[in-house]
C-alpha positions as CSV (number, residue, x, y, z in Angstrom):
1,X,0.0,0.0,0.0
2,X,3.0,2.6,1.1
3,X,4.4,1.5,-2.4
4,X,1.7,2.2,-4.4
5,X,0.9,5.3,-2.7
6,X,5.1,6.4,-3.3
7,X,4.7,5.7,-6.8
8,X,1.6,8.1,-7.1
9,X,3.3,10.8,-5.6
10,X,6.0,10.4,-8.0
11,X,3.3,10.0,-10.5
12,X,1.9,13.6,-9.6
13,X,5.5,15.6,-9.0
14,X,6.4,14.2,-12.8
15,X,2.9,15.5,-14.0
16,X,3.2,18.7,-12.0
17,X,7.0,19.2,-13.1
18,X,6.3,18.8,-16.6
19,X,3.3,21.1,-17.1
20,X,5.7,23.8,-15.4
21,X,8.2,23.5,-17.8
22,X,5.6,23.7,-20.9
23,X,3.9,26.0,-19.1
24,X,7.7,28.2,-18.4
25,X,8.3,27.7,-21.8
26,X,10.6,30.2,-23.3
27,X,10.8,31.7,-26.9
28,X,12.8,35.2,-26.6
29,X,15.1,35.7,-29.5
30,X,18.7,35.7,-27.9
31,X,17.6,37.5,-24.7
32,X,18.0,40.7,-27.4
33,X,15.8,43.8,-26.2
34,X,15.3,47.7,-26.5
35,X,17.1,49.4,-24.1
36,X,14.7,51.5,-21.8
37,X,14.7,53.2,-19.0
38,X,11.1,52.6,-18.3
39,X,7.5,50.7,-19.0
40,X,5.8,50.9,-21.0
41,X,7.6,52.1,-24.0
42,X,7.3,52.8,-27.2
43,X,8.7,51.1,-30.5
44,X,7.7,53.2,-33.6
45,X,6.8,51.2,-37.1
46,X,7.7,53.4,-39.7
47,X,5.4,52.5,-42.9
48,X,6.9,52.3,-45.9
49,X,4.6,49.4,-47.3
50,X,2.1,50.0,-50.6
51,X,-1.6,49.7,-49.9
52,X,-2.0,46.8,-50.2
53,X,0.0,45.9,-47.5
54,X,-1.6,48.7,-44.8
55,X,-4.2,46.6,-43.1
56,X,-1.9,44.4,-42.1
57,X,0.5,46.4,-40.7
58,X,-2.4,48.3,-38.8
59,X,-3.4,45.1,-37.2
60,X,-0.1,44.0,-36.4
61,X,0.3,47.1,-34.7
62,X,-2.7,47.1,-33.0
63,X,-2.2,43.6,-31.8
64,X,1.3,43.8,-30.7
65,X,0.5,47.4,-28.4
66,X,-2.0,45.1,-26.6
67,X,1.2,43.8,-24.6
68,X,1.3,45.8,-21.3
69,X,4.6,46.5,-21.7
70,X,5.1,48.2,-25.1
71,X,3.2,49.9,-28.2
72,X,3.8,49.5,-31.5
73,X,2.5,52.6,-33.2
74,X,2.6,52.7,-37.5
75,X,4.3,56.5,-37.8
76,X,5.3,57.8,-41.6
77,X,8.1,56.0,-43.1
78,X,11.5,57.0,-42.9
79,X,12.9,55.0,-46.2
80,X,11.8,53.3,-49.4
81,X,11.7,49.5,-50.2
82,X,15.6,49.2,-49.9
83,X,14.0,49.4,-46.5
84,X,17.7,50.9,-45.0
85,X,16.9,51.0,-41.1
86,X,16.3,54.4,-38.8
87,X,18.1,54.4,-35.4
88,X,15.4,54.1,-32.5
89,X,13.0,52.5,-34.2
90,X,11.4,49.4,-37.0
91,X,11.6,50.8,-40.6
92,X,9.0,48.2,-42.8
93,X,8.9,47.4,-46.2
94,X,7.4,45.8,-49.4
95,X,8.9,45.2,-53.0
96,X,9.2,41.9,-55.0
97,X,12.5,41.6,-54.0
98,X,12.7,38.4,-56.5
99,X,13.2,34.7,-56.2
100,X,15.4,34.9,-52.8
101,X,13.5,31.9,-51.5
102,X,11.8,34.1,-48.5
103,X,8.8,35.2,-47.8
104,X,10.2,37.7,-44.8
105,X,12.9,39.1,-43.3
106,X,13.3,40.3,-39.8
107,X,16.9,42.7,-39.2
108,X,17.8,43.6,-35.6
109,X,21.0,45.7,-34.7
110,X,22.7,45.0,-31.5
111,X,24.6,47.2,-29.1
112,X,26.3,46.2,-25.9
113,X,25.5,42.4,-26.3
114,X,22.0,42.4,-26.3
115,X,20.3,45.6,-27.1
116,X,18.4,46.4,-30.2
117,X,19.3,49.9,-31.5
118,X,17.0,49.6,-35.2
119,X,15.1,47.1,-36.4
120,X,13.5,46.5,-39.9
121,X,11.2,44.2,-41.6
122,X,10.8,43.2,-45.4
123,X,8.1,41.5,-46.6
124,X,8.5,40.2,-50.6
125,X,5.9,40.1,-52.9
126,X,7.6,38.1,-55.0
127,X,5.9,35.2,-53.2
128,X,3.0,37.1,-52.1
129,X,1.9,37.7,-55.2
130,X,1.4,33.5,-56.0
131,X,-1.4,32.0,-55.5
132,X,0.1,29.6,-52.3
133,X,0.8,33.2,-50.9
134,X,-1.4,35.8,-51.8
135,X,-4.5,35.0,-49.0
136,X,-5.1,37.7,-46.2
137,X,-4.0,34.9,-43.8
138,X,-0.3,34.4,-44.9
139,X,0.0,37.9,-45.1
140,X,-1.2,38.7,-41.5
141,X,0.8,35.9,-40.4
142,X,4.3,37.1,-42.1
143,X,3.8,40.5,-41.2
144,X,2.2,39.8,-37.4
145,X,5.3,37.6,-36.9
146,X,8.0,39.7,-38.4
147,X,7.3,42.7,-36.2
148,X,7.5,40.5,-33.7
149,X,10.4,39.3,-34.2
150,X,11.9,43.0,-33.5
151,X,11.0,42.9,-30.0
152,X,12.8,39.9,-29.4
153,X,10.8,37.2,-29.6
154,X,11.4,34.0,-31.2
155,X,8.8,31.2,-32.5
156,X,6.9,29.3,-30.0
157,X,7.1,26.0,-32.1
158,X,8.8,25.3,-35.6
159,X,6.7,21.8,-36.1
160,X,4.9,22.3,-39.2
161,X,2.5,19.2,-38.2
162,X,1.6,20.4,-34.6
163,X,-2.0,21.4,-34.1
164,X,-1.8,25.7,-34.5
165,X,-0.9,27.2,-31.7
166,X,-3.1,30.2,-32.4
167,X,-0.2,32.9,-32.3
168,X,1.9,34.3,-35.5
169,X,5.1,33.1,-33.8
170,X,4.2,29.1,-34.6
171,X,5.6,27.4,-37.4
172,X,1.9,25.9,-39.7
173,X,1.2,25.3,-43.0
174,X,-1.9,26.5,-42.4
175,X,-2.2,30.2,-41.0
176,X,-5.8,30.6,-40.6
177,X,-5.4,30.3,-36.7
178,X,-2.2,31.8,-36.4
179,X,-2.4,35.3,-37.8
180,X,-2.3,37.2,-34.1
181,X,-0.2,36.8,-30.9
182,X,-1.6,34.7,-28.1
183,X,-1.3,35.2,-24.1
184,X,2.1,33.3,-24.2
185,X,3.3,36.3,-26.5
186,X,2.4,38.7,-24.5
187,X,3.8,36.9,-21.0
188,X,7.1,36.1,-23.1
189,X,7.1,40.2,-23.4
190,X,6.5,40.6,-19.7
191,X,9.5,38.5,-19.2
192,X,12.0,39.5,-21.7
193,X,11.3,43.2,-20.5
194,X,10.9,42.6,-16.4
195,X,14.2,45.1,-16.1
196,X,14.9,48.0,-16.5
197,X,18.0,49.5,-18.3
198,X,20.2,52.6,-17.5
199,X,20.2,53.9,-20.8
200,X,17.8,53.7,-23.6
201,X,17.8,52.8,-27.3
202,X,14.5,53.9,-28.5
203,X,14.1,57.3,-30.7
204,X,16.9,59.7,-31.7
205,X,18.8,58.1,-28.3
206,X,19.9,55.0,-30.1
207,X,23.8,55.0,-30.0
208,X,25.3,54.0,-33.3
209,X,28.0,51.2,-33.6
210,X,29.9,49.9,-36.5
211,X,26.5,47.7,-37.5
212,X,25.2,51.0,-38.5
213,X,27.5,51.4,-41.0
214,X,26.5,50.3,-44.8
215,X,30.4,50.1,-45.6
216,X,31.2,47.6,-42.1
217,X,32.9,44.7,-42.4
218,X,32.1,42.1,-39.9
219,X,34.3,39.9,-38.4
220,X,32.5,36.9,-38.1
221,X,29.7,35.5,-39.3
222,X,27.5,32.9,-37.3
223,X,24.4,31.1,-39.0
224,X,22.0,28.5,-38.2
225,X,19.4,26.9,-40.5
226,X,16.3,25.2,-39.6
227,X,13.7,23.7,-42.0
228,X,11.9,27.0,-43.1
229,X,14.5,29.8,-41.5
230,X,17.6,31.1,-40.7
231,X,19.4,33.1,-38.5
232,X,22.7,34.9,-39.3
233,X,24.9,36.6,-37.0
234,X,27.0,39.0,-38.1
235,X,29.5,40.6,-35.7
236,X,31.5,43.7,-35.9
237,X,35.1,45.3,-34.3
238,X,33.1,47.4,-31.7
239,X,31.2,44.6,-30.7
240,X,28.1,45.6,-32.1
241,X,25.9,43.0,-34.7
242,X,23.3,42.5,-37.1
243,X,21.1,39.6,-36.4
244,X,18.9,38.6,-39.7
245,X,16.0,36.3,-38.9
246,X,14.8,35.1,-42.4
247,X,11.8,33.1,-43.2
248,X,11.9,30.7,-46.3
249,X,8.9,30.0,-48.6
250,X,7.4,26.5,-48.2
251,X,7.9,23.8,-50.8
């Protein structure tokens, strides 16, 4: 009797232990974050996308300024589709940037290790304009999980069979569900942005490193691949980077 009742209590810690860690589950991008002094802040998104593109960036804004601790606002853009980045703030863009095999990019720059100084997010019609691609649901998707990739947040799941998770940040080959950010989202935000920083990198303040620069060479370059993205690191002298988060076209 003692033994059976052991067993069940090592039957319930091993229950209660694992929904903790699902439930702890973690999906910040490289612990990276926008420098601030204090909540809630404010991360402009310049718009430099055609009309056809400006629902989606209004709901993406919308939905990401839900989080408690930052908004998200769509202010005029401050480039073209070359989409060249603005300190302080997320420059994004549309163009049929041609057969590059993604459907979106996500560029942060990084000061003092992990602080995001610019950010900017392409979004290439190239693909969009297919048939596979060109549904309100892939574009909400792309563009919902783009932007928030800028904030620092990573996927939630890259398993294209999992059931949806109903967030932007999960890997599907089916967006229908997954064109918004879910409660985890917004609690991985909490999290990643629970302290405060001494200095900040949002606005005109952003400090500039050698990133910045157009004409910087880095001096190394780190790069993972998974089935449908990458990630490339690109480190300079100062210590300063540019992290690319790129998201490849199915099939």
């Amino acid at each position: 009797m003692r033994s059976r009742f052991t067993l069940a209590l090592v039957a319930v810690f091993l229950t209660a232990s694992i929904f903790a860690s699902t439930a702890a589950a973690n999906h910040s991008w490289g612990r990276y974050h926008w420098a601030r002094t204090a909540n809630p802040f404010t991360v402009n998104l310049g718009n430099n996308v055609s009309s056809g593109w400006n629902s989606y960036l209004g709901t993406a804004s919308s939905d990401w300024s839900i989080s408690s601790v930052l908004d998200s606002p769509v202010v005029p853009g401050g480039t073209n589709s070359s989409c060249q980045p603005t300190s302080g703030r997320v420059e994004v863009c549309n163009a049929a940037y041609g057969t590059t095999g993604w459907l979106g990019v996500a560029q942060i720059w990084i000061f003092r290790g992990k602080h995001i100084t610019q950010g900017t997010v392409k979004v290439n019609d190239t693909y969009f304009n297919t048939a596979q691609y060109d549904t309100p649901a892939w574009h909400a998707l792309v563009m919902c999980q783009e932007v928030g990739h800028t904030f620092g947040l990573d996927h939630q799941d890259e398993n294209f069979n999992n059931a949806n998770l109903g967030t932007c940040m999960d890997y599907t080959n089916n967006p229908s569900t997954n064109q918004h950010p879910n409660q985890h989202d917004y609690d991985q935000l909490v999290t990643i942005y629970s302290h405060l920083d001494s200095f900040t990198t949002l606005g005109a303040a952003a400090p500039v490193g050698a990133a910045h620069s157009a004409n910087a060479a880095p001096i190394a370059v780190e790069r993972s691949d998974r089935i449908s993205s990458s990630t490339v690191t690109e480190i300079f002298a100062d210590g300063s980077a540019l992290v690319t988060y790129i998201l490849w076209a199915l099939g």
